[in-house]
SEFIVO-680968 format. One line per field, with one value per residue (C-alpha): residue number from 1; residue in one letter; x, y negated, z. Coordinates in steps of 0.1 Angstrom, whole numbers. Layout:
residues N
n = NUM,...
res = A,...
u = X,...
v = Y,...
w = Z,...
end
This chain:
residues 450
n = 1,2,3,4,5,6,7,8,9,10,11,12,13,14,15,16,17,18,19,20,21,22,23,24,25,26,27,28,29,30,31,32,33,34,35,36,37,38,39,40,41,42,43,44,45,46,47,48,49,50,51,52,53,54,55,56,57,58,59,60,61,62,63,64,65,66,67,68,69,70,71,72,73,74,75,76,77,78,79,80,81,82,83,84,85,86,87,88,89,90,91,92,93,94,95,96,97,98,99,100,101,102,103,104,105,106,107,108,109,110,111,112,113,114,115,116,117,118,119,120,121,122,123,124,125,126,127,128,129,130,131,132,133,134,135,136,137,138,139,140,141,142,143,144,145,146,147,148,149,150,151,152,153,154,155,156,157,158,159,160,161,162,163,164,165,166,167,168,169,170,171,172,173,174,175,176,177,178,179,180,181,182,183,184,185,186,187,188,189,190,191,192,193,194,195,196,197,198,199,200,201,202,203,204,205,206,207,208,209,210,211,212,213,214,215,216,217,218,219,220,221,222,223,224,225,226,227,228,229,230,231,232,233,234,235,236,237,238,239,240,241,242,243,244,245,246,247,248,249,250,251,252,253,254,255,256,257,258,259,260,261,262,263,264,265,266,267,268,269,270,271,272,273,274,275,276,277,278,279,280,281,282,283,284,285,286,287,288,289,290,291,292,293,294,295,296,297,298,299,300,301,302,303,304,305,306,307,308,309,310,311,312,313,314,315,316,317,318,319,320,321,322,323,324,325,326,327,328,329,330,331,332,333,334,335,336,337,338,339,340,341,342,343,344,345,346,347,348,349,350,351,352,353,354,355,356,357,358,359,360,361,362,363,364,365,366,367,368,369,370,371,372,373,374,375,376,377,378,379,380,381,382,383,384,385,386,387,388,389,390,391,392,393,394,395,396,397,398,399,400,401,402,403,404,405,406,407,408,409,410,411,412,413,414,415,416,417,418,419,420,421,422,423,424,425,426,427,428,429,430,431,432,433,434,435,436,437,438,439,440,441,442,443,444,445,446,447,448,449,450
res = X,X,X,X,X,X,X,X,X,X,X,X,X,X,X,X,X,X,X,X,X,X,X,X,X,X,X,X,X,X,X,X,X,X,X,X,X,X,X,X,X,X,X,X,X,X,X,X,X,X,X,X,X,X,X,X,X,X,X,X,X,X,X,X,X,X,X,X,X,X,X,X,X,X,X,X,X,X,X,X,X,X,X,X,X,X,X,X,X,X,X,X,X,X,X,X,X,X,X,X,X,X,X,X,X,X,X,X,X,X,X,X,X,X,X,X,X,X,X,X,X,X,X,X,X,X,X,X,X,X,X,X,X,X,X,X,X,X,X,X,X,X,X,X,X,X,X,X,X,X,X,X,X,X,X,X,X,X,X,X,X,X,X,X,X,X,X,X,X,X,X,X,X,X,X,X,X,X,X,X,X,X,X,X,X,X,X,X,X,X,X,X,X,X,X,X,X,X,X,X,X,X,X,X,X,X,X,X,X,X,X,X,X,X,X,X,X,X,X,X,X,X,X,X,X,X,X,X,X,X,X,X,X,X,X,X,X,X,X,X,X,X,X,X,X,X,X,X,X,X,X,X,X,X,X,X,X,X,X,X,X,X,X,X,X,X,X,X,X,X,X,X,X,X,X,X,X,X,X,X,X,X,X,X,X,X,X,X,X,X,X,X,X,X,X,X,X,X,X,X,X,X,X,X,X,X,X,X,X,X,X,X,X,X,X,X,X,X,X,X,X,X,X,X,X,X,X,X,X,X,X,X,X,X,X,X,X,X,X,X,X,X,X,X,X,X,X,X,X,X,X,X,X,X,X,X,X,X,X,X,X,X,X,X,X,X,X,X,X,X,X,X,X,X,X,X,X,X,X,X,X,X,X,X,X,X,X,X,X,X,X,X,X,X,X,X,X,X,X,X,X,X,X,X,X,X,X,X,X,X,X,X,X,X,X,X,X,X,X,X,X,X,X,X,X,X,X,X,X,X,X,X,X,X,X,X,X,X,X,X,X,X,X,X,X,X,X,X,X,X
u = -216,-207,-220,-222,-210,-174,-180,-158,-127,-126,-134,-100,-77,-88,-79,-46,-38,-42,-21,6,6,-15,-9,-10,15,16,46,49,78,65,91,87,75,43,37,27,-6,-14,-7,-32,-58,-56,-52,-89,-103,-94,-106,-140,-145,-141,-165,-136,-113,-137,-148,-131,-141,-162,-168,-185,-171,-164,-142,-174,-193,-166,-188,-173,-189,-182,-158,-164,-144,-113,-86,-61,-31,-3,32,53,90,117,149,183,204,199,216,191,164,179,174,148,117,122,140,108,85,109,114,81,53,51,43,34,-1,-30,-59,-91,-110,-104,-104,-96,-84,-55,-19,1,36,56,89,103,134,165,170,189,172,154,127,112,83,81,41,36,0,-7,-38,-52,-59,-92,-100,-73,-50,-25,-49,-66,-34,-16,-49,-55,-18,-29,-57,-41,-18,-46,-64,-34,-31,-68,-82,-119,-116,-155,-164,-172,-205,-213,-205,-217,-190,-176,-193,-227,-218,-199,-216,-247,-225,-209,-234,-259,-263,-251,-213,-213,-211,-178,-164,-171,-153,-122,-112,-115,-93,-70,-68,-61,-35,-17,-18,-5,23,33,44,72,71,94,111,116,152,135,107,86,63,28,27,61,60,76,76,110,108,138,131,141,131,136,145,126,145,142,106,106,127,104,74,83,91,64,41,63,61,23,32,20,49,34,40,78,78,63,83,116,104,99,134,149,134,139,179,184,166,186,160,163,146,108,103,69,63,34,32,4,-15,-36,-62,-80,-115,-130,-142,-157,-183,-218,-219,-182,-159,-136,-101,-106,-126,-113,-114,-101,-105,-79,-82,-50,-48,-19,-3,14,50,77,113,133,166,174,140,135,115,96,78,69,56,40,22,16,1,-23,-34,-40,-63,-78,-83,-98,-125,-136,-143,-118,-110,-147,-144,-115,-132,-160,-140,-121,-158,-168,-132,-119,-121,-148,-128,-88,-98,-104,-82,-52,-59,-67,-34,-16,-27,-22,10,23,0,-14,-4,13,36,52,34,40,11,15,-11,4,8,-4,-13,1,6,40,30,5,-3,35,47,65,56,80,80,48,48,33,41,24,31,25,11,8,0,34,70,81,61,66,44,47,32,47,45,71,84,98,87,88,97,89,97,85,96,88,124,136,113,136,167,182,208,184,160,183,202,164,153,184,183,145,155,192,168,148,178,193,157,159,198,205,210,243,224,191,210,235,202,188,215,213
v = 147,115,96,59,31,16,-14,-45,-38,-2,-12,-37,-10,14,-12,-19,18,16,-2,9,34,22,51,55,78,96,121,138,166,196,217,258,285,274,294,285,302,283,252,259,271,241,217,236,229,192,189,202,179,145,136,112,141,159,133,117,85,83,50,44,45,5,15,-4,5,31,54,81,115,151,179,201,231,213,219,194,200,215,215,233,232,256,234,252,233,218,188,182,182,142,123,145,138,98,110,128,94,74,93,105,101,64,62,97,92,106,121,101,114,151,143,150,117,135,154,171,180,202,207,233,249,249,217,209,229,256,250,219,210,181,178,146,134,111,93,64,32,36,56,52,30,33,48,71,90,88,104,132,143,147,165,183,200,208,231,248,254,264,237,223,192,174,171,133,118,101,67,37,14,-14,-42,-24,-25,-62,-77,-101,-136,-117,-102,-107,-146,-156,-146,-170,-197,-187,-176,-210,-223,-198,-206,-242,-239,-222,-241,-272,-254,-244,-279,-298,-273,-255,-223,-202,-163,-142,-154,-125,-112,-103,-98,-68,-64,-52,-21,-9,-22,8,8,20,31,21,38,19,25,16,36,45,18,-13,-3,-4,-36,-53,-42,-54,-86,-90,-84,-114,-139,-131,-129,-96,-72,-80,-116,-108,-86,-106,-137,-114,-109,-144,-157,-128,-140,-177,-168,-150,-170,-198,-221,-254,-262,-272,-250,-231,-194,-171,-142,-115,-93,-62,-66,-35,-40,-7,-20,-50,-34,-31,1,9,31,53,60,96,87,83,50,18,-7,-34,-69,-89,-125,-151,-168,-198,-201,-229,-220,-235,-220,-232,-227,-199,-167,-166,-197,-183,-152,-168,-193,-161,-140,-168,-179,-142,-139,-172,-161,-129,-144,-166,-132,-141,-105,-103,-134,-125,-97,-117,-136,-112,-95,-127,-138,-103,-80,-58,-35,-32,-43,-79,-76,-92,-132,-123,-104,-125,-158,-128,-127,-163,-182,-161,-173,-138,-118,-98,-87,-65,-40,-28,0,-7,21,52,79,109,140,154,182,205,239,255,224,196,169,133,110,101,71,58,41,21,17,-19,-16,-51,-69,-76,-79,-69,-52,-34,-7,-2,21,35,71,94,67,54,19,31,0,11,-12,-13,-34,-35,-30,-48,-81,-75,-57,-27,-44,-75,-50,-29,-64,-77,-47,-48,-85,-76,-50,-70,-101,-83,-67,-100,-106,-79,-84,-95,-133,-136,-169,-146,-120,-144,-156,-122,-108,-136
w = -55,-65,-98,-98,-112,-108,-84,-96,-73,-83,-123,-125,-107,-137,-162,-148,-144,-182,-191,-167,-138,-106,-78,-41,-28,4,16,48,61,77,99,94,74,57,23,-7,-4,25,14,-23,-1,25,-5,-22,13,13,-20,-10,22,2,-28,-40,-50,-69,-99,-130,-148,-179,-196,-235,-266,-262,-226,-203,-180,-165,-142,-112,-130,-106,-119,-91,-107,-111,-85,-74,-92,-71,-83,-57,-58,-44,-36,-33,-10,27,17,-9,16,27,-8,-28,-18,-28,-60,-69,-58,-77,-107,-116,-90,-87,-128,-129,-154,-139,-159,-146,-179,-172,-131,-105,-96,-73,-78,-52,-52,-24,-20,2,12,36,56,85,113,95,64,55,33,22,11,-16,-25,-55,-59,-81,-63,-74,-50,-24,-4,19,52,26,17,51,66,39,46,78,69,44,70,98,73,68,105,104,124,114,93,90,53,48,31,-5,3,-21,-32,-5,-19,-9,25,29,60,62,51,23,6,-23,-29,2,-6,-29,-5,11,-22,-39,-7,-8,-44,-34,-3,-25,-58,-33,-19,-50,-64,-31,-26,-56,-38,-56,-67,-73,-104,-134,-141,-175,-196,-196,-218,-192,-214,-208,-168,-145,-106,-90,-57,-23,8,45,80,110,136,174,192,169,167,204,207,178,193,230,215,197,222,246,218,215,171,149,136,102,111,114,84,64,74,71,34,22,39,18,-16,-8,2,-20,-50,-31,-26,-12,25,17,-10,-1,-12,-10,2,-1,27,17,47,54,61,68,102,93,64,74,86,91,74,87,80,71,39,6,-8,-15,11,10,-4,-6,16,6,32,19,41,42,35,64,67,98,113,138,120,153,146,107,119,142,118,91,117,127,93,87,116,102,71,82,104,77,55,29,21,6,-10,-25,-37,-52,-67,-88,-98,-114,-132,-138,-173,-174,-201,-213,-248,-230,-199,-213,-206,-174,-167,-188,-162,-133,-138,-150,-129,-106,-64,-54,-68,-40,-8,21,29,65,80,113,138,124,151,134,154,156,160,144,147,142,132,138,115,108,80,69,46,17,-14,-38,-80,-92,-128,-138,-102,-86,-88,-53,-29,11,22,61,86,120,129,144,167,136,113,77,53,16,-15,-48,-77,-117,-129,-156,-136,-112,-111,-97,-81,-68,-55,-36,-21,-13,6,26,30,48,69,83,89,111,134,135,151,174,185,221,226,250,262,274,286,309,325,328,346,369
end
């Protein structure tokens, strides 16, 4: 059982779930009959093989000192849905994220830190179940929920799923550099490197369509994907020009916000990468546990218009591998333990500089290629995504995996901060950037065909 102490990351993504919603969201579609019992009897299972998914939060009567406290005897909530039409089967599932999961309020006091949601009926080639996990980001990122879907649907086909281990908190385990005193060093030297940087070029954010008050902040959800042979076509390329897909992604998003904020040429923007770091803690951690284990990287970029995105991604996927091998994602880390709140009664100067001040406001989180089965069991499997609220720490945010021979391109915005019809025109804007990438050059193929 687990009962411990919040550690610093995990404390300020309990504040800001506070003040508004702060969830990870996972969805995958499972093809064929698959009952409900099943499906509450899998979920019990999961819920027994991860410590994470059985605790809730306590903190004292002042809201410190938040500590993870077990409530072994509380299930998961399950709400299972029956839908009535195939056609529904298309649009539903993101109408449900959208809607209600991504600032669906969970109960960390009563616990467990975890809701599902299932939707099943007709759908084009027989039933379809579309299964919908909801975690805090507490306790959970992107990997975590992708691989508990996963999970989730194995021990409905009754294969063995290992139960994972109490694990301390990921600053216990940052790597000799990083940890105790001796972070300090590289931390001191991070918020240097960046406060220089933010003085010399003055990057840009995505500018507010209005005022939201943090309290009343709401995530909206816009799904976008791209299909099996642009993910081919990117990847190939990719690989030729020796640049990241998050490079390109990434690039793609800031030439969106900076055309369509119409920016001048020279104006600088930063951009934010959630780095996971499971592989670099000291020992390990794999993907199958529950946790949080992302810290977010800026990348300060240069609006050129007329400059090839190949050369941006390029330069972004380079300064992240920089940034990486200097162990910035711990530093970042250490750095938000010493300036961040240690309780919502005195969070607001520090989110009120987060998000006037702070260097990144929009951000593309890509889990890269995710190697979920198609098939499991009975099944065929497709779709698995996830999605991530904002709460009060960005404006405009991607969430990107690829599984099913597909690239899954998820956006989240705080409406109101920016609007529906700038969102929608934004996401868009991303995805046609990219197939312009990807779209033959007559010039290449004359010489090809040579």
């Amino acid at each position: 059982m687990v009962r411990r102490a919040l550690s610093p990351l995990e404390r300020w993504y309990w504040i800001a779930d506070q003040i508004s919603p702060l969830n990870v969201i996972g969805r995958v579609r499972v093809h064929g009959p698959l009952s409900a019992t099943a499906l509450r009897a899998a979920l019990t299972e999961l819920q027994g093989r991860h410590p994470l998914l059985r605790v809730a939060i306590e903190a004292d009567s002042a809201g410190r000192d938040p500590r993870f406290v077990p409530v072994p005897d509380r299930p998961v909530p399950l709400d299972h849905r029956v839908r009535r039409a195939a056609a529904d089967a298309e649009h539903d599932w993101a109408h449900v994220i959208d809607a209600e999961l991504v600032n669906g309020p969970i109960d960390w006091r009563a616990g467990p830190l975890a809701t599902a949601t299932v939707l099943s009926g007709p759908g084009p080639d027989g039933d379809v179940h579309d299964l919908i996990l909801s975690l805090l980001h507490v306790v959970a990122d992107g990997t975590t929920l992708v691989s508990l879907l996963r999970q989730w649907v194995e021990l409905a086909a009754g294969e063995a799923v290992a139960a994972r281990a109490v694990l301390p908190a990921a600053e216990e385990l940052f790597p000799a550099g990083h940890a105790g005193a001796a972070g300090d060093v590289p931390a001191k030297a991070k918020a240097e490197r960046d406060e220089s940087d933010l003085l010399r070029l003055r990057p840009h954010r995505v500018e507010a369509d209005l005022a939201v008050p943090f309290e009343q902040r709401r995530t909206r959800f816009l799904h976008r994907s791209l299909d099996a042979p642009a993910l081919d076509r990117l990847t190939k390329a990719c690989r030729a020009r020796g640049v990241t897909i998050h490079g390109v992604l990434a690039a793609a998003m800031v030439r969106a916000v900076a055309t369509d904020a119409g920016a001048p040429d020279a104006t600088w923007f930063s951009i934010g990468s959630p780095v996971d770091f499971r592989d670099d803690l000291d020992p390990p951690v794999a993907p199958d546990d529950v946790g949080s284990y992302v810290a977010t990287l800026p990348s300060l970029v240069e609006h050129e218009a007329a400059r090839p995105l190949w050369s941006t991604a390029r330069e972004i996927s380079a300064d992240l591998r920089e940034r990486k091998d200097r162990g910035e994602q711990f530093s970042m880390i250490r750095l938000l333990g010493a300036a961040g709140p240690v309780a919502l009664a005195d969070s607001m100067p520090f989110v009120r500089h987060l998000d006037e001040k702070g260097p990144i406001n929009f951000c593309v989180s890509n889990i890269g290629r995710f190697p979920f089965p198609d098939t499991i069991g009975p099944w065929r499997l497709t779709g698995a995504q996830f999605v991530a609220s904002l709460s009060v720490v960005g404006a405009f945010v991607a969430t990107v995996n690829s599984s099913h021979h597909q690239l899954v391109w998820n956006f989240t915005y705080a409406e109101g901060i920016v609007s529906d019809e700038r969102a929608a025109r934004l996401a868009d804007l991303c995805v046609e950037t990219v197939l312009a990438l990807l779209a033959p050059d007559p010039v290449e193929e004359q010489v090809s065909s040579r």
